[in-house]
VEXLO-82634 format. One record per residue (C-alpha): residue number from 1; chain; x, y, z. Coordinates in nm, 3 decimals, always signed. Each point is the difference from the previous one (the first is absolute). Example, Ala and Ser with C-alpha at 12.3 -4.5 7.8 and 13.67 -1.06 7.14 Angstrom:
// VEXLO-82634
(rec 1; "A"; (+1.230; -0.450; +0.780)),
(rec 2; "A"; (+0.137; +0.344; -0.066)),
//
This chain:
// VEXLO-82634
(rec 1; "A"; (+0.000; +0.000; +0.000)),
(rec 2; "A"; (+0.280; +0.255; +0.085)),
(rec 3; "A"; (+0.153; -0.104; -0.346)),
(rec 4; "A"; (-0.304; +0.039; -0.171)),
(rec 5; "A"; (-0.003; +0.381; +0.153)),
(rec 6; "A"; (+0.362; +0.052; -0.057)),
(rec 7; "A"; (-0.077; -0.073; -0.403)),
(rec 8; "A"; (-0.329; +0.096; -0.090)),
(rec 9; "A"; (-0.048; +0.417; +0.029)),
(rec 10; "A"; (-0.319; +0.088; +0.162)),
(rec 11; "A"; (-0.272; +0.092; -0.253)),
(rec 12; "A"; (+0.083; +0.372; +0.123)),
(rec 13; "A"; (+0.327; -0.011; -0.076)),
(rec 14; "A"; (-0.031; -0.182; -0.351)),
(rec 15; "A"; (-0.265; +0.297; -0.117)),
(rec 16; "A"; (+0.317; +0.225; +0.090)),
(rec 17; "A"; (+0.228; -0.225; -0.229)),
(rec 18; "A"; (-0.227; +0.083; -0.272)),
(rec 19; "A"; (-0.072; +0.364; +0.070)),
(rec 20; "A"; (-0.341; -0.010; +0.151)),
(rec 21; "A"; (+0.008; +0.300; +0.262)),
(rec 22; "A"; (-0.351; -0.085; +0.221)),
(rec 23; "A"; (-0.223; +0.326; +0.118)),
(rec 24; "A"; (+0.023; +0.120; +0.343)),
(rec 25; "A"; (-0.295; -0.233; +0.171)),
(rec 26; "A"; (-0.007; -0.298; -0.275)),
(rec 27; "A"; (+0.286; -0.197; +0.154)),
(rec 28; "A"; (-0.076; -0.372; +0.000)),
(rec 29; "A"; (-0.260; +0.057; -0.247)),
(rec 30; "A"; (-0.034; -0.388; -0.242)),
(rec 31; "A"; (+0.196; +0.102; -0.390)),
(rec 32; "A"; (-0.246; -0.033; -0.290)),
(rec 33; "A"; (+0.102; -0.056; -0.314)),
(rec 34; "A"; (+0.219; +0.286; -0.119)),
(rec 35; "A"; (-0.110; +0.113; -0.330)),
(rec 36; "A"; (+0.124; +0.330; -0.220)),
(rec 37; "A"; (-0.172; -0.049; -0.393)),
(rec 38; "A"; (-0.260; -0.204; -0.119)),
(rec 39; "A"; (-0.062; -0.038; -0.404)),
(rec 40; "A"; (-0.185; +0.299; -0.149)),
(rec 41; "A"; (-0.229; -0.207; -0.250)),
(rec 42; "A"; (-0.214; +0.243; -0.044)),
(rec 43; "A"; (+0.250; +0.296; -0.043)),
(rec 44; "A"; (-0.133; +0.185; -0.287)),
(rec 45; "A"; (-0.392; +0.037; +0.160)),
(rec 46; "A"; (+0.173; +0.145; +0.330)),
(rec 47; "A"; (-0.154; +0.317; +0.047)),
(rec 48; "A"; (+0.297; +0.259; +0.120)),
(rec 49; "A"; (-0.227; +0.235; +0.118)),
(rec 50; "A"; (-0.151; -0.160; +0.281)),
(rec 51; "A"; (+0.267; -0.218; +0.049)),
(rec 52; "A"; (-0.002; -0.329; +0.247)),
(rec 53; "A"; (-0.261; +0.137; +0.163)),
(rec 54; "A"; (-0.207; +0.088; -0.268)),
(rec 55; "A"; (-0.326; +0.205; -0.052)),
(rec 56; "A"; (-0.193; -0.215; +0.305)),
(rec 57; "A"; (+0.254; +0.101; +0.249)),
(rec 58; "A"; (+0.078; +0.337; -0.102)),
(rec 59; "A"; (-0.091; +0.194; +0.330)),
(rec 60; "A"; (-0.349; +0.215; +0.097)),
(rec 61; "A"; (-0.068; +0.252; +0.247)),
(rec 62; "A"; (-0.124; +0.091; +0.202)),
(rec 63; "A"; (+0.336; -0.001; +0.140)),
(rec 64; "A"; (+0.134; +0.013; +0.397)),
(rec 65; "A"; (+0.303; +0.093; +0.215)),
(rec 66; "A"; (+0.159; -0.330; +0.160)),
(rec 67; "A"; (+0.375; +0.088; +0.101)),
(rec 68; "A"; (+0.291; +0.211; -0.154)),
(rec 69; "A"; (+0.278; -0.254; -0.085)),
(rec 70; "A"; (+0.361; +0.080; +0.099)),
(rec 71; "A"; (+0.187; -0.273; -0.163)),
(rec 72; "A"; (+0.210; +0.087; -0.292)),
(rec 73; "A"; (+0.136; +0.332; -0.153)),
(rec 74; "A"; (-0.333; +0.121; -0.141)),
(rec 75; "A"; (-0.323; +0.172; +0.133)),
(rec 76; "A"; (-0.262; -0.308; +0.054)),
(rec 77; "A"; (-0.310; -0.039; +0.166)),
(rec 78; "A"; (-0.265; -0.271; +0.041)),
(rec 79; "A"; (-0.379; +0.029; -0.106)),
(rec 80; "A"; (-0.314; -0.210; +0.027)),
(rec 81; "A"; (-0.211; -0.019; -0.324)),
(rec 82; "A"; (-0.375; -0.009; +0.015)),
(rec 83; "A"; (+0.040; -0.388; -0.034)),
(rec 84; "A"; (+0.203; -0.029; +0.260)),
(rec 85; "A"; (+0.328; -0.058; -0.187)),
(rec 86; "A"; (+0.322; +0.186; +0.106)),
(rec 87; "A"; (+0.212; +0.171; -0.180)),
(rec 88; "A"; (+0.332; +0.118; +0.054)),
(rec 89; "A"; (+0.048; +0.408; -0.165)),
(rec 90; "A"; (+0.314; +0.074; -0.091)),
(rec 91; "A"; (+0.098; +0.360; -0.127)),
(rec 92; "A"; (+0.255; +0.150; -0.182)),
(rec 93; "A"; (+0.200; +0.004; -0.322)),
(rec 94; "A"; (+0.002; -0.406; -0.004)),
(rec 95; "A"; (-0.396; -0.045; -0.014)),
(rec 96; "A"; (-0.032; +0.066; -0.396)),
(rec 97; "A"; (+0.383; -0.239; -0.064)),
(rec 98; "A"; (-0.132; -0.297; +0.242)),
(rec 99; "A"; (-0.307; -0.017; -0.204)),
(rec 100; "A"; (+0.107; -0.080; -0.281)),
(rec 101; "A"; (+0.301; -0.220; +0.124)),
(rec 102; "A"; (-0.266; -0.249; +0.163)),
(rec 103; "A"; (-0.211; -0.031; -0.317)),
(rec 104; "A"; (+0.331; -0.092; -0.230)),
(rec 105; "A"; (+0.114; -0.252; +0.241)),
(rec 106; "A"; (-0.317; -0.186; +0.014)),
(rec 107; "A"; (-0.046; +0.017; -0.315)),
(rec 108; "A"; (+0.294; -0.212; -0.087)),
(rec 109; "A"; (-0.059; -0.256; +0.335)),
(rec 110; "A"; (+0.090; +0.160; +0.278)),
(rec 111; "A"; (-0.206; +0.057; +0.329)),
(rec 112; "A"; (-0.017; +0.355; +0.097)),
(rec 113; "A"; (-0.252; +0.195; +0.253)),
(rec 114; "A"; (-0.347; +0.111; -0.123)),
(rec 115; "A"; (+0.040; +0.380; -0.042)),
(rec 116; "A"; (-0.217; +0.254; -0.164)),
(rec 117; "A"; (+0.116; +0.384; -0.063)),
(rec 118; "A"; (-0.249; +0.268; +0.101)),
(rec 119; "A"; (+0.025; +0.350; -0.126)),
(rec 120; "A"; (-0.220; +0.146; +0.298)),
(rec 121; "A"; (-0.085; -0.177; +0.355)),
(rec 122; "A"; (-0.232; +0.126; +0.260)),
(rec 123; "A"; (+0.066; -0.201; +0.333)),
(rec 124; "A"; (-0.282; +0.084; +0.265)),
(rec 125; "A"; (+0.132; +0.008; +0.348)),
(rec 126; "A"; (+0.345; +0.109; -0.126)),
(rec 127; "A"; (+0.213; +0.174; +0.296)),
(rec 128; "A"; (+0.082; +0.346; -0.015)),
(rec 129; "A"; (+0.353; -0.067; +0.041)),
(rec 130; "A"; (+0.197; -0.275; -0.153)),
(rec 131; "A"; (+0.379; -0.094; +0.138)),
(rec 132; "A"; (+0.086; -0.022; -0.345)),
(rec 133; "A"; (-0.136; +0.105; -0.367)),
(rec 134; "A"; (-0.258; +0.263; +0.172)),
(rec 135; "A"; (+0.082; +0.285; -0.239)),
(rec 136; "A"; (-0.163; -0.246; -0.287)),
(rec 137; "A"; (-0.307; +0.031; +0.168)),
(rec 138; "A"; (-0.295; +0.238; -0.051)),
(rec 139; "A"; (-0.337; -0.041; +0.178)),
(rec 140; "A"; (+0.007; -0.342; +0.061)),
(rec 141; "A"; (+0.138; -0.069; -0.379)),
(rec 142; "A"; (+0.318; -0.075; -0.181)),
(rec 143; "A"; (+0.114; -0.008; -0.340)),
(rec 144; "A"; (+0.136; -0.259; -0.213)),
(rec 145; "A"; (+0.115; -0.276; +0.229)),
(rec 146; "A"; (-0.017; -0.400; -0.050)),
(rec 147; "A"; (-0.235; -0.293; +0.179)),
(rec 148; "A"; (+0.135; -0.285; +0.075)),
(rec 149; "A"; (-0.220; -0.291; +0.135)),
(rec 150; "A"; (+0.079; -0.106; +0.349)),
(rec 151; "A"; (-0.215; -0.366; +0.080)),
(rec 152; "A"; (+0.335; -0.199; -0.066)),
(rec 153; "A"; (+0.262; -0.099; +0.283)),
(rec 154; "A"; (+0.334; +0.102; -0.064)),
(rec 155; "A"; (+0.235; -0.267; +0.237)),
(rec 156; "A"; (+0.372; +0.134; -0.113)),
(rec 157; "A"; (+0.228; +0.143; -0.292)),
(rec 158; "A"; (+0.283; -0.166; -0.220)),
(rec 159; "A"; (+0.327; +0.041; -0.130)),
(rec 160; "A"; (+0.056; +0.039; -0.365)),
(rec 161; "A"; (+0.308; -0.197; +0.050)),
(rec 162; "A"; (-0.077; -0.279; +0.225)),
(rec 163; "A"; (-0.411; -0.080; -0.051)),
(rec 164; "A"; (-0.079; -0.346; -0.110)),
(rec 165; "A"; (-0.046; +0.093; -0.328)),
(rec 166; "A"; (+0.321; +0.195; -0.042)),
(rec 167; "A"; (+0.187; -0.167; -0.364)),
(rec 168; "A"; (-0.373; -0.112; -0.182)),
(rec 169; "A"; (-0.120; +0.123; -0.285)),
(rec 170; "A"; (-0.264; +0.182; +0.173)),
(rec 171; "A"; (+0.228; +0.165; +0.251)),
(rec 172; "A"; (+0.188; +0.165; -0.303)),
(rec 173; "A"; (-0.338; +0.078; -0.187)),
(rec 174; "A"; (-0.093; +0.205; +0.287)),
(rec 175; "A"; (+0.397; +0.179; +0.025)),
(rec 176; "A"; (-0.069; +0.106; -0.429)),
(rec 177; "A"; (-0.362; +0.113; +0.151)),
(rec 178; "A"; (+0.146; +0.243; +0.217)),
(rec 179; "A"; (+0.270; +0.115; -0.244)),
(rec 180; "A"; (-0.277; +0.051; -0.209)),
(rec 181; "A"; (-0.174; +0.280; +0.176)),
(rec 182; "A"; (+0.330; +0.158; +0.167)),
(rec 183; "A"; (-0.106; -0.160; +0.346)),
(rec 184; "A"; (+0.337; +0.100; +0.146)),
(rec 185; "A"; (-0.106; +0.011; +0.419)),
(rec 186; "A"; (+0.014; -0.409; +0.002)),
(rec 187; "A"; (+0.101; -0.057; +0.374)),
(rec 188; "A"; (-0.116; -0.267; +0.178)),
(rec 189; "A"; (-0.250; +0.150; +0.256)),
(rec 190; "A"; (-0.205; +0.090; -0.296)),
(rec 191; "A"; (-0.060; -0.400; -0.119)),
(rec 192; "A"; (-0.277; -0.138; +0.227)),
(rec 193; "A"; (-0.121; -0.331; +0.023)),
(rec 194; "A"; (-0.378; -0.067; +0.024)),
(rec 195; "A"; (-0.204; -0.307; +0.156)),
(rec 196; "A"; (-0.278; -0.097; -0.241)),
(rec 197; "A"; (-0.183; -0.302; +0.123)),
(rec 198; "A"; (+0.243; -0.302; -0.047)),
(rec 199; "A"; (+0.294; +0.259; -0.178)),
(rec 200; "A"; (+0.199; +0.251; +0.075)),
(rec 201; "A"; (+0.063; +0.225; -0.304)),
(rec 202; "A"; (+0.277; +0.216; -0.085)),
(rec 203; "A"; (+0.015; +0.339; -0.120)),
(rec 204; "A"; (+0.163; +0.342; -0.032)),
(rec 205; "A"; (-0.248; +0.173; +0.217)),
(rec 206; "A"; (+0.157; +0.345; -0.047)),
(rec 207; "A"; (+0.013; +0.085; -0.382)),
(rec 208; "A"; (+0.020; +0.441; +0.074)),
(rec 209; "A"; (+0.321; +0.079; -0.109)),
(rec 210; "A"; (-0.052; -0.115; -0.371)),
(rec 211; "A"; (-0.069; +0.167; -0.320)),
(rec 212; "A"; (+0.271; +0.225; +0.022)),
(rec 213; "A"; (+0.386; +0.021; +0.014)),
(rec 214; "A"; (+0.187; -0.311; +0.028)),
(rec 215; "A"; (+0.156; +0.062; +0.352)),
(rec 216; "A"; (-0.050; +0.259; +0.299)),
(rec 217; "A"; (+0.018; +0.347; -0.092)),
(rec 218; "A"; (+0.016; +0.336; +0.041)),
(rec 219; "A"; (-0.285; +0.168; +0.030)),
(rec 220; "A"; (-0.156; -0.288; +0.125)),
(rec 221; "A"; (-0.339; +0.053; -0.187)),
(rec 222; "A"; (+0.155; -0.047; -0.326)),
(rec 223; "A"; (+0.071; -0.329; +0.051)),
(rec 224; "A"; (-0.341; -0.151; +0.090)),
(rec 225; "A"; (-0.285; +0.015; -0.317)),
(rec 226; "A"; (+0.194; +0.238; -0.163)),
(rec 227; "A"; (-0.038; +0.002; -0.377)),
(rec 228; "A"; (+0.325; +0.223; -0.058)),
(rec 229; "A"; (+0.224; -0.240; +0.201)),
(rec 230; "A"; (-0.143; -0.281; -0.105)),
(rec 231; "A"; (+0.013; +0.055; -0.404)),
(rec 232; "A"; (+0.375; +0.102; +0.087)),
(rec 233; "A"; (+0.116; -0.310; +0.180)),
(rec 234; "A"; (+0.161; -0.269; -0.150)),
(rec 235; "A"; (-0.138; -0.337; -0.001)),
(rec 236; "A"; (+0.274; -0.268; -0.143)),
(rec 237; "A"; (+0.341; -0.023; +0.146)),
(rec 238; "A"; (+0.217; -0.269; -0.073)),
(rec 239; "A"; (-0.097; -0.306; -0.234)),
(rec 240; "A"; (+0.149; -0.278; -0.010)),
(rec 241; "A"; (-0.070; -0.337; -0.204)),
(rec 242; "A"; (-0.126; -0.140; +0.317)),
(rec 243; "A"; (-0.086; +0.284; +0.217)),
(rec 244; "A"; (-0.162; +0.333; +0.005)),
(rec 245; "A"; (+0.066; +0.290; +0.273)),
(rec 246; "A"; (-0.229; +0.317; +0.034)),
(rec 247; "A"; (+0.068; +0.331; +0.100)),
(rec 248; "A"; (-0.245; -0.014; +0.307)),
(rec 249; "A"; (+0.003; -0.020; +0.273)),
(rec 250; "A"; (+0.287; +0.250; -0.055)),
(rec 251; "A"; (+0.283; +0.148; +0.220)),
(rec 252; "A"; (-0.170; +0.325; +0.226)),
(rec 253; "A"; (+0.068; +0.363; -0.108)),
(rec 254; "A"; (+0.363; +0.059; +0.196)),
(rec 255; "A"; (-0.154; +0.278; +0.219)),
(rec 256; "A"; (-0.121; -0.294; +0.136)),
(rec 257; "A"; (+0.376; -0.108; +0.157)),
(rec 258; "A"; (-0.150; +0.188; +0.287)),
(rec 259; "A"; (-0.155; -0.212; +0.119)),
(rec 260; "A"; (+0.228; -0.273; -0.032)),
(rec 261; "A"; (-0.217; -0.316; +0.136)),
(rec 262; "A"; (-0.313; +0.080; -0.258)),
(rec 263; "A"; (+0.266; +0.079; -0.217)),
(rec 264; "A"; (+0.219; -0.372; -0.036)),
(rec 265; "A"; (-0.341; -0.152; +0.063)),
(rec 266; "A"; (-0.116; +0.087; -0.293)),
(rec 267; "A"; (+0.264; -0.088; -0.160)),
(rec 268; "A"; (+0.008; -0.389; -0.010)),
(rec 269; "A"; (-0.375; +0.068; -0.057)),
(rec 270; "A"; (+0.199; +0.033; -0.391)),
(rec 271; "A"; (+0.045; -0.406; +0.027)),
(rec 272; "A"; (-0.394; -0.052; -0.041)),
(rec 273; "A"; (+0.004; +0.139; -0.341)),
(rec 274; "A"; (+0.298; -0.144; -0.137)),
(rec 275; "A"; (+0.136; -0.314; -0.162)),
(rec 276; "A"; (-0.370; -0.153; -0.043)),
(rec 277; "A"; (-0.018; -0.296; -0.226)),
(rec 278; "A"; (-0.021; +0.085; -0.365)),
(rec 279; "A"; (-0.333; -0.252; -0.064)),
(rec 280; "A"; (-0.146; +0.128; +0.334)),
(rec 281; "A"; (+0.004; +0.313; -0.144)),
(rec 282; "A"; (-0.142; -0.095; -0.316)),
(rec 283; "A"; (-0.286; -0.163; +0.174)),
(rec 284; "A"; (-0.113; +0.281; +0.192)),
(rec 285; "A"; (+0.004; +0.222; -0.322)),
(rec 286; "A"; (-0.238; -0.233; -0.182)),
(rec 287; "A"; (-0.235; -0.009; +0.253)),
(rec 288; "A"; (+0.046; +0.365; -0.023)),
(rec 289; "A"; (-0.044; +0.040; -0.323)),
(rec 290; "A"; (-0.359; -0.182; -0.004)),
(rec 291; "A"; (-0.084; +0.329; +0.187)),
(rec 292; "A"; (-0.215; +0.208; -0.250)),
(rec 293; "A"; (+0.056; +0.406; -0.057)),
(rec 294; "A"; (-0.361; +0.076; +0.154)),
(rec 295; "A"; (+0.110; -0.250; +0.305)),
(rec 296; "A"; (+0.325; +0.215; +0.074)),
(rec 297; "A"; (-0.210; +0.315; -0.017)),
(rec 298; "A"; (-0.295; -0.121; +0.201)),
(rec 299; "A"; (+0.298; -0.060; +0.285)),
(rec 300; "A"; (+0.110; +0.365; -0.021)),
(rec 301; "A"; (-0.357; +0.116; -0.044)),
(rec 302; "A"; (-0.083; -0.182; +0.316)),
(rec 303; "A"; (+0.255; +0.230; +0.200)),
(rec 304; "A"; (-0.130; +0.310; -0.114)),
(rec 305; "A"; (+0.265; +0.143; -0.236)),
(rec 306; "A"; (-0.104; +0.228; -0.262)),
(rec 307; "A"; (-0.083; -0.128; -0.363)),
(rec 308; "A"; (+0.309; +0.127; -0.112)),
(rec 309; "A"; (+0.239; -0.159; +0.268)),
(rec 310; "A"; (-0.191; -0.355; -0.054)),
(rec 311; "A"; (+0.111; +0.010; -0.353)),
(rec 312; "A"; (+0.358; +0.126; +0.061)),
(rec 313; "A"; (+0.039; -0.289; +0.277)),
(rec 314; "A"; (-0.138; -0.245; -0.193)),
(rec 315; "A"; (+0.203; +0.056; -0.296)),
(rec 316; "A"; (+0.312; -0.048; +0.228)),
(rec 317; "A"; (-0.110; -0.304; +0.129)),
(rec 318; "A"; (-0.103; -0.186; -0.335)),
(rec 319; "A"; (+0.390; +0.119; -0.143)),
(rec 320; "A"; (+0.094; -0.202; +0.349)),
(rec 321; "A"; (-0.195; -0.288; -0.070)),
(rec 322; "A"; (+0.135; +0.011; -0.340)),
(rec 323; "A"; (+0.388; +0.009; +0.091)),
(rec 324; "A"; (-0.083; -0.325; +0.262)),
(rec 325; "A"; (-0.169; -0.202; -0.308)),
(rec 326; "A"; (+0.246; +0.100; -0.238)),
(rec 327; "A"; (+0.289; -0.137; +0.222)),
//
């Protein structure tokens, strides 16, 4: 028996081995069965502008004050729809990026949250003063912020470099996916794992900081959804016969050097976009390409840009798509 303990790792310690970091509260909780894609059969009748959730669970007021959420580096708070559903508000320059960011990655297979931009919310019962975001609201109402569907229990977060999946196909579908829309913010604590019956499913859960430049910069706001940074970034870096890297996640601005621990963090995130298998790559930009124009506008439409912006973005995207199948 003492052997037996000596050789086999508790089932704690062998969710560490494979980067599984457990939420605060969910220790000892029984694993599911970790899953991160499933086939998109039906890929070119996705609608992208309600997205996972689509039209049935796109939210309706009346709405109500729950709690102001202090997790993260954005303005969020919580709200109670007239069905009873919660959702979680978040504010801020990543609302109109995120959106769009969820509805590409499920529409090639991967999980993301249920989300819906809004261009106006009225919250009743909202306090006068908020710890955080408070100058974004008006009366009770704020503009353009996303909804994202809270009735699923998140139990941890994983590491891009150590999750049971890390080296499959899928893993690197989802790495092209991010290089894709510029999602250069790809630290762990913004994965999270979530229990689903008998699974536990895998996602980036924080998709903000995409749609922009290819790395942190300076200002900040141009590199979240905007079109500017975005239709100047480069996509392709090095291509090899058997390997592809991309240019994000890319290194910070240097004024960042400041601040030297966000700074070298940041920094091996470069790893996740690099040396990704040549036919992974290819994979992930046919099931790209089955995308149709009026799909990849119905995302962008879905977040609220204007008409021009959704056609500028697009454009970029389909010449992406284009360089992955061409490879």
């Amino acid at each position: 028996m003492a052997v037996g303990l000596l050789v086999f790792p508790s089932f704690s310690e062998a969710k560490k081995a494979i980067g599984v970091k457990e939420k605060s509260g969910e220790k000892g909780s029984s694993a599911g069965e970790a899953v991160l894609w499933r086939d998109p059969v039906d890929i070119k009748s996705r609608n992208l502008f309600y997205g996972p959730g689509g039209k049935s669970h796109e939210p309706h007021g009346p709405f109500t004050f729950v709690k102001e959420d202090l997790e993260g580096t954005n303005a969020k708070f919580v709200i109670e729809d007239q069905a009873g559903v919660k959702w979680k508000v978040k504010l801020g320059v990543e609302t109109r990026p995120e959106t769009v960011a969820s509805r590409i990655a499920w529409a090639v297979g991967y999980y993301t949250n249920e989300d819906y931009f809004v261009s106006e919310l009225h919250v009743n019962g909202m306090p006068r003063h908020l710890r955080r975001g408070g100058d974004q609201v008006k009366n009770g109402s704020v503009r353009n912020v996303r909804l994202k569907r809270e009735d699923v229990k998140k139990v941890g977060s994983w590491e891009w470099n150590h999750s049971p999946f890390y080296g499959t196909r899928e893993m690197n579908g989802l790495r092209v996916v991010m290089a894709l829309i510029n999602n250069w913010d790809l630290k762990d604590e913004n994965t999270a794992i979530y229990r689903k019956g008998s699974q536990d499913i895998y996602m980036v859960s924080d998709l903000g900081a995409s749609f922009g430049s290819a790395s942190r910069t300076w200002p900040k706001d141009r590199s979240k959804g905007y079109l500017p940074s975005y239709e100047s970034s480069k996509f392709l870096g090095k291509v090899t016969p058997t390997s592809v890297d991309f240019k994000s996640p890319g290194r910070p601005s240097l004024i960042y050097i400041f601040n030297p621990k966000e700074y070298f963090q940041r920094i091996h995130m470069e790893k996740i976009g690099d040396n990704i298998p040549r036919e992974d790559v290819r994979w992930m930009g046919k099931l790209l390409s089955r995308l149709s124009p009026a799909q990849l506008r119905d995302a962008f439409r879905a977040a609220g840009y204007p008409a021009g912006e959704v056609e500028a973005f697009a454009t970029i995207l389909e010449q992406r798509i284009q360089a992955l199948t061409d490879l």
